[in-house]
C-alpha positions as CSV (number, residue, x, y, z in Angstrom):
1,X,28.8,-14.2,-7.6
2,X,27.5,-14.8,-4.0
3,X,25.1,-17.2,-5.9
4,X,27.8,-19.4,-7.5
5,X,29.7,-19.5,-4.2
6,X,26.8,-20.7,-2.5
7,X,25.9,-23.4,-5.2
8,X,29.5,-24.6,-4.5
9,X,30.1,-24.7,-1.0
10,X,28.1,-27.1,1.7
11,X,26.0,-25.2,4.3
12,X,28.4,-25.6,7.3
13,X,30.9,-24.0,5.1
14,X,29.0,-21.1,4.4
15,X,28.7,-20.7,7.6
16,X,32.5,-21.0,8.5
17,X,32.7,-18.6,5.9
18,X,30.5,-16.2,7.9
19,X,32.4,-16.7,10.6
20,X,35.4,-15.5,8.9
21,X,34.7,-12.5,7.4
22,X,33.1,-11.8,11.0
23,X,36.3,-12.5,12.9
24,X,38.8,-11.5,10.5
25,X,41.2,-13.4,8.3
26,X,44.0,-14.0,10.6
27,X,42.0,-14.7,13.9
28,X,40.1,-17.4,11.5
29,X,43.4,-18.7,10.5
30,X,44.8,-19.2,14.0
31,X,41.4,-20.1,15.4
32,X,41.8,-23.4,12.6
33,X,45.0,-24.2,13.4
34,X,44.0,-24.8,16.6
35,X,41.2,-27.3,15.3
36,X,38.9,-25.3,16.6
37,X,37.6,-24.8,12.8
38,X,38.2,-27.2,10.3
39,X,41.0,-27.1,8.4
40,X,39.4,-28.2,4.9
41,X,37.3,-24.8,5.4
42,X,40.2,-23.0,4.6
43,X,39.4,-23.5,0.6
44,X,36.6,-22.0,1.6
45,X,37.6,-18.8,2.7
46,X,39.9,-18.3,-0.2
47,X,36.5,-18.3,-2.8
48,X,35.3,-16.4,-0.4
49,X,38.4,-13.7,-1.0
50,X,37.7,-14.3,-4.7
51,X,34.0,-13.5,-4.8
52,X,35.0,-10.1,-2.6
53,X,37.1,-9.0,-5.3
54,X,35.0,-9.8,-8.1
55,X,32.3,-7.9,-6.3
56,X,34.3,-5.2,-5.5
57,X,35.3,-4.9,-9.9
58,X,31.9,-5.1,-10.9
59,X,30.8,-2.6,-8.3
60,X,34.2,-0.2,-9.3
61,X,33.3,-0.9,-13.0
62,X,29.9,0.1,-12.5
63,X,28.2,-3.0,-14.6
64,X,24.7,-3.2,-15.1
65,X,21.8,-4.2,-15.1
66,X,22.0,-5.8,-12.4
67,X,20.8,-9.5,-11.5
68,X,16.9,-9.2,-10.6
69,X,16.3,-12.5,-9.4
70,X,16.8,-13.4,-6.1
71,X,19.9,-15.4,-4.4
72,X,19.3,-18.5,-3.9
73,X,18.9,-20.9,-0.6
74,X,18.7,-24.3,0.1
75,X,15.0,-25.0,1.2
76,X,15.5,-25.3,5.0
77,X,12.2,-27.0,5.6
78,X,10.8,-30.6,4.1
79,X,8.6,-30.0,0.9
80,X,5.6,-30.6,2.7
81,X,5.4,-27.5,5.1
82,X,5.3,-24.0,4.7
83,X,8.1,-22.7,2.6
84,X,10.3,-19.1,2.9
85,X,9.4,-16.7,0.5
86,X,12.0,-15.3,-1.9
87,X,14.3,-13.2,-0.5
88,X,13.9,-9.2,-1.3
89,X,15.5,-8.3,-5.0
90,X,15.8,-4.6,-4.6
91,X,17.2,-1.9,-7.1
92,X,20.6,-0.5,-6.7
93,X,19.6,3.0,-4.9
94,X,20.7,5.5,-8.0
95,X,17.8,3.4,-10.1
96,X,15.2,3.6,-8.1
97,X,12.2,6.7,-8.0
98,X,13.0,9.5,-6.5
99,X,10.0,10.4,-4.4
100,X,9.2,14.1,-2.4
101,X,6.8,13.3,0.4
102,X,4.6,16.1,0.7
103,X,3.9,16.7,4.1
104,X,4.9,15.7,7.3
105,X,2.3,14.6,9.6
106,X,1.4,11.4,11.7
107,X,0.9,9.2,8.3
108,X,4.2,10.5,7.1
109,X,6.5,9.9,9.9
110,X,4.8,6.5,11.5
111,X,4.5,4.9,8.2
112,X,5.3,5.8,5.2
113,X,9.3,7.0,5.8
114,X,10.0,3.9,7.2
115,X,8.3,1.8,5.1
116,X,10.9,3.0,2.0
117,X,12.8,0.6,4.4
118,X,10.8,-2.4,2.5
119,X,10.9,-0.8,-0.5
120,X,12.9,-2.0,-3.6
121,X,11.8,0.5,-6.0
122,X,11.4,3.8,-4.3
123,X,13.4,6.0,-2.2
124,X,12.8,9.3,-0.2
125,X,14.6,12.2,-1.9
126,X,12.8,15.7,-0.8
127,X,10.6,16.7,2.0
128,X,8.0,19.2,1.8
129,X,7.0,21.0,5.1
130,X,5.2,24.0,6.2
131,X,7.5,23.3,9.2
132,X,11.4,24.5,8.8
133,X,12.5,22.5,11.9
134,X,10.6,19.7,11.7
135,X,11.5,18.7,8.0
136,X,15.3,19.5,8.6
137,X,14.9,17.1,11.3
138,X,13.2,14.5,9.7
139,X,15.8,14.7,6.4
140,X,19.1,14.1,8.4
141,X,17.4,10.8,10.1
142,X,16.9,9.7,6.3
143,X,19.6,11.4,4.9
144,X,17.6,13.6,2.4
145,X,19.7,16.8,1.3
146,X,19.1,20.4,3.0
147,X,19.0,21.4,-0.5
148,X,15.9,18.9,-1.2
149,X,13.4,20.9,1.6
150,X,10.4,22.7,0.1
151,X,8.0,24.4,1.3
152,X,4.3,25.0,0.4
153,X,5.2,28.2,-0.9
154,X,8.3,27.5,-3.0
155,X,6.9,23.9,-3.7
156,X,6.9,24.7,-7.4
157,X,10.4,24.8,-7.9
158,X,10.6,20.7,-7.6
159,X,10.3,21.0,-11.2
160,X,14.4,22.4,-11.5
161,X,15.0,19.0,-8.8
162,X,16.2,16.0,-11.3
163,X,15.8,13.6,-8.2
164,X,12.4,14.2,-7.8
165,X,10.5,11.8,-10.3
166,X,7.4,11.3,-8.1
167,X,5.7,13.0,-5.3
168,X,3.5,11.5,-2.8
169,X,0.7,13.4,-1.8
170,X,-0.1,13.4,1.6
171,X,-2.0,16.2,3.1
172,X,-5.4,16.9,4.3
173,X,-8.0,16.2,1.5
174,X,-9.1,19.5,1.1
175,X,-5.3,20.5,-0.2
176,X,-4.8,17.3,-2.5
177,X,-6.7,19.0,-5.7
178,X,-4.3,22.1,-5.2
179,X,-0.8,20.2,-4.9
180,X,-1.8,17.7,-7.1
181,X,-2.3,20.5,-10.1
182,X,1.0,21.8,-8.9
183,X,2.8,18.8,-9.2
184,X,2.0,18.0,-12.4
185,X,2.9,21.9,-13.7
186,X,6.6,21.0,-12.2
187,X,6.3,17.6,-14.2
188,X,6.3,15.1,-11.5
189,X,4.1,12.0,-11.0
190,X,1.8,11.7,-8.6
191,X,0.5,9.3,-6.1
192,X,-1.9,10.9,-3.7
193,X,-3.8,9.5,-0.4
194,X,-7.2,8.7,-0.3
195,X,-9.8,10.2,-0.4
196,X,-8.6,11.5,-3.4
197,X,-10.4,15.3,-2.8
198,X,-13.3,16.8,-1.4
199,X,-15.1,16.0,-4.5
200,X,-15.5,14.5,-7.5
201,X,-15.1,17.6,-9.4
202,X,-11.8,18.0,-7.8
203,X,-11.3,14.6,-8.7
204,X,-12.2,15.3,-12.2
205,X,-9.4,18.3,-12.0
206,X,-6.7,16.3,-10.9
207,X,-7.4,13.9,-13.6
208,X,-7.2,16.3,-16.1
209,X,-4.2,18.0,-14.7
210,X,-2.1,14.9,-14.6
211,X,-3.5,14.4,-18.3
212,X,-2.5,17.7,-19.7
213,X,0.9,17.6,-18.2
214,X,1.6,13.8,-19.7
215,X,2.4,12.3,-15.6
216,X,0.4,9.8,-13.9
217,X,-1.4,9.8,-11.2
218,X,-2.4,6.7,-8.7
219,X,-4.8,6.9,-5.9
220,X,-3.2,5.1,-2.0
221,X,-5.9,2.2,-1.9
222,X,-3.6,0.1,0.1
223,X,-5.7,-2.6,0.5
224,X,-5.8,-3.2,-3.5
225,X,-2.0,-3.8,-3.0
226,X,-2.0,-6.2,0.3
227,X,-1.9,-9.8,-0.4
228,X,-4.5,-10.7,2.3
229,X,-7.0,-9.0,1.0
230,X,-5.8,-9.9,-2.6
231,X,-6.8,-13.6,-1.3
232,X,-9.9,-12.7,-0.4
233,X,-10.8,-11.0,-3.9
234,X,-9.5,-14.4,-5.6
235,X,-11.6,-16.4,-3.5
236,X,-14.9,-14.3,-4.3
237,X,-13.6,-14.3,-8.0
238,X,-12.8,-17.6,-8.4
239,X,-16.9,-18.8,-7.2
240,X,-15.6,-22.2,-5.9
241,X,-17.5,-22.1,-3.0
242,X,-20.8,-20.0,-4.3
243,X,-21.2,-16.6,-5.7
244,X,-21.1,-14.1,-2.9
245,X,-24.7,-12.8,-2.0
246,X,-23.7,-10.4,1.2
247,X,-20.8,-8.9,1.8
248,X,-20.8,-6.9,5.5
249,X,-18.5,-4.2,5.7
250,X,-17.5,-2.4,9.4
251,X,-15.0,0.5,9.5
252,X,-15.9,2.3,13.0
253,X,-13.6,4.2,15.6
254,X,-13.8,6.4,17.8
255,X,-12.4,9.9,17.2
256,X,-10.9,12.2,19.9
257,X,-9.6,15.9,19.2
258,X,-12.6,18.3,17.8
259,X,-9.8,20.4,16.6
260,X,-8.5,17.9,14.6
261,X,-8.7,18.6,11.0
262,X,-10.6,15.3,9.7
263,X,-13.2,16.9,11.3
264,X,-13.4,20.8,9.7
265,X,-15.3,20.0,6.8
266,X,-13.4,22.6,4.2
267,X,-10.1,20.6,4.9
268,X,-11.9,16.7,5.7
269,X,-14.9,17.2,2.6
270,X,-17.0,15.1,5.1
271,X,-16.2,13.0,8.3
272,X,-16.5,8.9,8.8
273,X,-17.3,8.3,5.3
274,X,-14.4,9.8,3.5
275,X,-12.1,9.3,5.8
276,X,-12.6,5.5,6.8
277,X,-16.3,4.5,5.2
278,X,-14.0,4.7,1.9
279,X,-12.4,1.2,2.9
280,X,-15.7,-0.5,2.9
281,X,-16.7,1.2,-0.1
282,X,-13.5,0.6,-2.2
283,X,-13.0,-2.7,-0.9
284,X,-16.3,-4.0,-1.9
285,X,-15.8,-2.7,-5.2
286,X,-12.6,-4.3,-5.2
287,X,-13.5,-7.3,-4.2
288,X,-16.5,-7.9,-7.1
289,X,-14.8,-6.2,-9.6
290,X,-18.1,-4.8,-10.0
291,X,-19.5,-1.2,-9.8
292,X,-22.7,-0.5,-7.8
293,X,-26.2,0.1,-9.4
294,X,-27.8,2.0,-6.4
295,X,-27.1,3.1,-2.5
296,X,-29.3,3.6,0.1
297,X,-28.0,5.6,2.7
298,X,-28.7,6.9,6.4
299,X,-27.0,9.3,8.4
300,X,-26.6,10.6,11.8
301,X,-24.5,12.6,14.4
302,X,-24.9,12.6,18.3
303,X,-26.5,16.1,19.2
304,X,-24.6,18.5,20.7
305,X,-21.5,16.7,20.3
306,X,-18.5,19.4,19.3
307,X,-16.6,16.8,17.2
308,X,-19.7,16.7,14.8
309,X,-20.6,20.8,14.2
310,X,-19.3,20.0,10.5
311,X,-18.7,16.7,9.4
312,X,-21.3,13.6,10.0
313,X,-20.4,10.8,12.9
314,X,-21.9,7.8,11.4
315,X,-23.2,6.4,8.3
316,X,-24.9,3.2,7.4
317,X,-25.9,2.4,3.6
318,X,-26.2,0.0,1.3
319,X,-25.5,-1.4,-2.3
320,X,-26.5,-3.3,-5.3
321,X,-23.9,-5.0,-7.7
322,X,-25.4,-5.9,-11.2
323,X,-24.6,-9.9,-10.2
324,X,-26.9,-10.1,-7.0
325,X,-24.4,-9.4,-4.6
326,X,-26.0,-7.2,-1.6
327,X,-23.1,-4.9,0.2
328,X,-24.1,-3.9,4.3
329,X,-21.7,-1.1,4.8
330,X,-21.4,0.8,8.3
331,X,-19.0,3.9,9.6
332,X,-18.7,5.8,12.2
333,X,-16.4,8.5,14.3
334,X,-17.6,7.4,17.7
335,X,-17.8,3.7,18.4
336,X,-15.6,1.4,19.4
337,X,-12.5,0.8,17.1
338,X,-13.6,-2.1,14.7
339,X,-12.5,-2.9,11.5
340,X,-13.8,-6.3,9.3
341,X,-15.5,-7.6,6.6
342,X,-17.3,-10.5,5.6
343,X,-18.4,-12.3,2.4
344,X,-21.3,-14.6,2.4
345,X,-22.0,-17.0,-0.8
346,X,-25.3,-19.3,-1.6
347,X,-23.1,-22.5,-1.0
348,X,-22.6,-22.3,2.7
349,X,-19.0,-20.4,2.3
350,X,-17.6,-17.4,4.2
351,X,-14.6,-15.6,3.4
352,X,-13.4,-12.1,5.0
353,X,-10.7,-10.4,7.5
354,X,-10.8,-9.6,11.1
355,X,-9.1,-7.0,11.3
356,X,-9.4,-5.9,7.7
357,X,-8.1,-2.3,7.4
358,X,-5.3,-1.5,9.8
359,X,-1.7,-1.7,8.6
360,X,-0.4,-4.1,10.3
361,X,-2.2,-7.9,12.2
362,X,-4.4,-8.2,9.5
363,X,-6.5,-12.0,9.8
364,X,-8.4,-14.2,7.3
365,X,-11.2,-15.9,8.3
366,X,-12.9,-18.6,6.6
367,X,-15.9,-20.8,7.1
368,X,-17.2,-23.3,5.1
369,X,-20.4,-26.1,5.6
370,X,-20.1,-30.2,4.4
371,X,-22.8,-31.7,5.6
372,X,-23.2,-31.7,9.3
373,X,-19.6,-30.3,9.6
374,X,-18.9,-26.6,9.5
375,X,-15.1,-26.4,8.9
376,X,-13.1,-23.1,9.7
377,X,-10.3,-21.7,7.3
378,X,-7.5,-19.0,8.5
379,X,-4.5,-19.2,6.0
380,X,-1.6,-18.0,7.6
381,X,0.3,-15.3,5.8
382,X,2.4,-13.0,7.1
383,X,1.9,-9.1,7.4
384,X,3.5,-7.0,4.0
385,X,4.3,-3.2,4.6
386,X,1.3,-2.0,2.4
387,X,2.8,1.3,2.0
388,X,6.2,0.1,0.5
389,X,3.9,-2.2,-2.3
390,X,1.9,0.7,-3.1
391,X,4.9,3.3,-3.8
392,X,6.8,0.1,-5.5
393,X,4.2,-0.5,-7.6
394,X,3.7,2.9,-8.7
395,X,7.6,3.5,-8.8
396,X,7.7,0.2,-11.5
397,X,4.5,1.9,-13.2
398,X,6.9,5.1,-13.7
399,X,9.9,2.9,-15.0
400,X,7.6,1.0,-17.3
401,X,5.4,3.9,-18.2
402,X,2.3,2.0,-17.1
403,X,-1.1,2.7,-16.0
404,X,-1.5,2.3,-12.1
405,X,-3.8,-0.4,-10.7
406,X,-5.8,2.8,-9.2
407,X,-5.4,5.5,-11.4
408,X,-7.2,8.6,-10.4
409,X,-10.4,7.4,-12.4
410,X,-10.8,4.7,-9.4
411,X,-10.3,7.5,-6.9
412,X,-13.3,9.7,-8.8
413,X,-16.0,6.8,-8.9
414,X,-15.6,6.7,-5.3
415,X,-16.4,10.2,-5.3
416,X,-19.3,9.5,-7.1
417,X,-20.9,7.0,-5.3
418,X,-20.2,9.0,-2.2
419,X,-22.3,11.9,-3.5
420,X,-24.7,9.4,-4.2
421,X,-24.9,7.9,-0.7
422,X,-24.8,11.3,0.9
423,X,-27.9,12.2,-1.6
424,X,-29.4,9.1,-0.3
425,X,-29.3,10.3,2.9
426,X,-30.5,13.5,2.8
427,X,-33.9,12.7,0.5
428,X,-34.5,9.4,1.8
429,X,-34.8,7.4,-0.9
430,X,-32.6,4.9,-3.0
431,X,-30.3,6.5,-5.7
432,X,-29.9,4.9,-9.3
433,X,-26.1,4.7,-10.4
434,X,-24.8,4.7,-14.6
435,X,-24.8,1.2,-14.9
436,X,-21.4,0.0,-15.8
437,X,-20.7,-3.4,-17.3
438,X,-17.1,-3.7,-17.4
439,X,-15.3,-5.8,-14.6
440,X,-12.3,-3.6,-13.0
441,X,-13.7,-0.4,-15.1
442,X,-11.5,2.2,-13.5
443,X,-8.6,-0.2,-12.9
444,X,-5.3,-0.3,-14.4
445,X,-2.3,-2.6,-14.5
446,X,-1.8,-5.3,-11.9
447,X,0.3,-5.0,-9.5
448,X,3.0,-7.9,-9.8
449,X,1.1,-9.8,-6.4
450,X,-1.9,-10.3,-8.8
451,X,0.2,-12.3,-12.3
């Protein structure tokens, strides 16, 4: 209805009619007898009255589906510049998926609880805490039910919990393999943070878990979701400036607290690579479409430095992609915070972000040579919560009993070539890969971003 009555009316009624329902009927009313609105808005405010009431029956009657398009605006700006995006189209709340978030740390609470602020398919609807207090406060600011706090003990009974469709995985990697099998005993879905497990047999487990239960299970590569980096991957794709040759891959920071636990091995599986040399792994492969034929790997850790007793502080390797592309990959737990990437083709063309991996302030940057002019390219596009596309996109997968974009099969090649770059480290030699034709082997639906 609020699309017809905005077909209908000009835009300086709509905004008189704004103004109404902010001041209230009768102050409007006096306020236009006094001239100080115009009179003829007064038509205005009585469709304004109508569409209210035929809101408030179809709400009352409880009609559905409801409209998934969006509402309509008049284009503010001439055709020639930058034009709004749609605006948001999200589910009523009873239809979206119910999602537990399991565990409550840092990633939890700064991101991905509000981020179901963005969402329009997913909603928080049970907590699970090893922390009483901490989870009781966290479900009044969201207004999840007492009832709807597990714990790791009791986590099981999810399964009697009809608002739970989905839980979101989102403990230390050692504990992924463990709640992951769990989950899909109590017949819930699963998305679960990267890495995906210590290893790739875990990886394998959870797999066959979610398989033998009949639930699906999606790996948290944001970056496969973002639409920057979804520009870049269409750029190398589409070859219109060259094939890319090198790509150059940094993901480096510097790591305080040796108690932390990204650095005890049994919970962490390893340190930098893991834990933030995944992104340049994953996003390379994302970016071909292509899976690796070999790595070549070093390693190293600062001697006597606590923070590296079990897990490895840096590592440098690289790859081979079956169509020439050469991938420069380097990570470490103690240098300077620096995340980028870079792709280089054989037709004077660069394409790549700086920053590439954070969540939010994310920057293209483009270069390309004509002549004796080397022109720079930055599209501007504006940050998207990469947390709320992932969980939508997983949510619609649920609905539409689809496969995610990164099933757990992504999540265990990773794995793989990890093993392989650590094995290349260790003997000091280059380690073959199964050679694997396909483009986007372990990849599943597209997420609606992509067509």
């Amino acid at each position: 209805m609020l699309t017809t009555m905005e077909s209908s009316n000009s835009e300086n009624e709509i905004q008189s009619l704004a103004l109404a329902n902010t001041c209230g009927r009768r102050n409007f009313i006096s306020n236009a007898g006094k001239g100080i609105i115009a009179a003829g808005v007064i038509g205005g405010l009585s469709t304004w009255n109508e569409a209210n009431a035929q809101t408030s029956q179809a709400m009352t009657a409880g009609n559905k589906p409801v409209d998934p398009t969006p509402v309509k605006f008049s284009p503010i700006n001439h055709p020639t510049e930058k034009q709004n995006p749609p605006v948001p189209t999200p589910m009523p709340p009873d239809e979206r998926i119910g999602y537990a978030i399991v565990g409550l740390g840092r990633l939890s609470l700064d991101q991905i609880m509000p981020a179901f602020g963005s969402c329009k398919n997913a909603k928080p609807v049970a907590l699970v805490s090893g922390d009483a207090a901490k989870a009781a406060k966290v479900a009044a600011q969201y207004g999840i039910k007492p009832t709807s706090i597990y714990n790791y003990q009791n986590f099981d009974t999810i399964k009697d919990n009809k608002e739970i469709q989905a839980v979101y995985i989102v403990l230390p990697n050692g504990m992924h393999e463990e709640f992951t099998v769990r989950a899909a005993k109590a017949g819930k879905h699963v998305l679960c943070e990267k890495p995906m497990a210590n290893n790739s047999k875990q990886a394998q487990n959870m797999i066959d878990a979610c398989k033998a239960a009949n639930v699906k299970l999606m790996i948290a590569y944001r970056i496969q979701y973002e639409p920057k980096n979804t520009y870049v991957k269409n750029w190398v794709r589409n070859k219109e400036k060259g094939n890319t040759k090198i790509i150059e891959l940094v993901n480096v920071q510097n790591t305080g607290d040796p108690k932390q636990w990204r650095l005890n091995k049994a919970l962490a599986g390893g340190g930098s690579l893991p834990d933030i040399g995944l992104y340049c792994l994953n996003t390379s492969r994302f970016l071909l479409g292509e899976e690796p034929e070999w790595v070549n790997a070093t390693m190293y850790s600062t001697p006597g430095d606590e923070r590296f007793k079990e897990v490895e502080e840096a590592v440098l390797w690289q790859m081979g992609f079956p169509g020439g592309a050469l991938v420069n990959c380097v990570t470490s737990y103690g240098a300077h915070d620096t995340k980028r990437y870079k792709c280089m083709t054989d037709k004077g063309a660069s394409m790549g972000l700086d920053p590439a991996f954070p969540y939010k302030g994310l920057m293209i940057e483009g270069e390309y040579a004509e002549g004796t002019q080397l022109f720079k390219h930055h599209p501007a596009m504006g940050d998207a919560d990469q947390f709320a596309l992932e969980m939508d996109h997983f949510a619609e997968c649920v609905m539409k009993n689809k496969t995610p974009y990164t099933p757990g099969e992504e999540g265990l090649q990773d794995h793989k070539i990890m093993e392989a770059i650590y094995q290349s480290a260790k003997e000091g030699k280059r380690i073959s890969l199964e050679k694997i034709a396909k483009t986007d082997a372990f990849r599943g639906t597209p997420p609606k971003s992509e067509g």
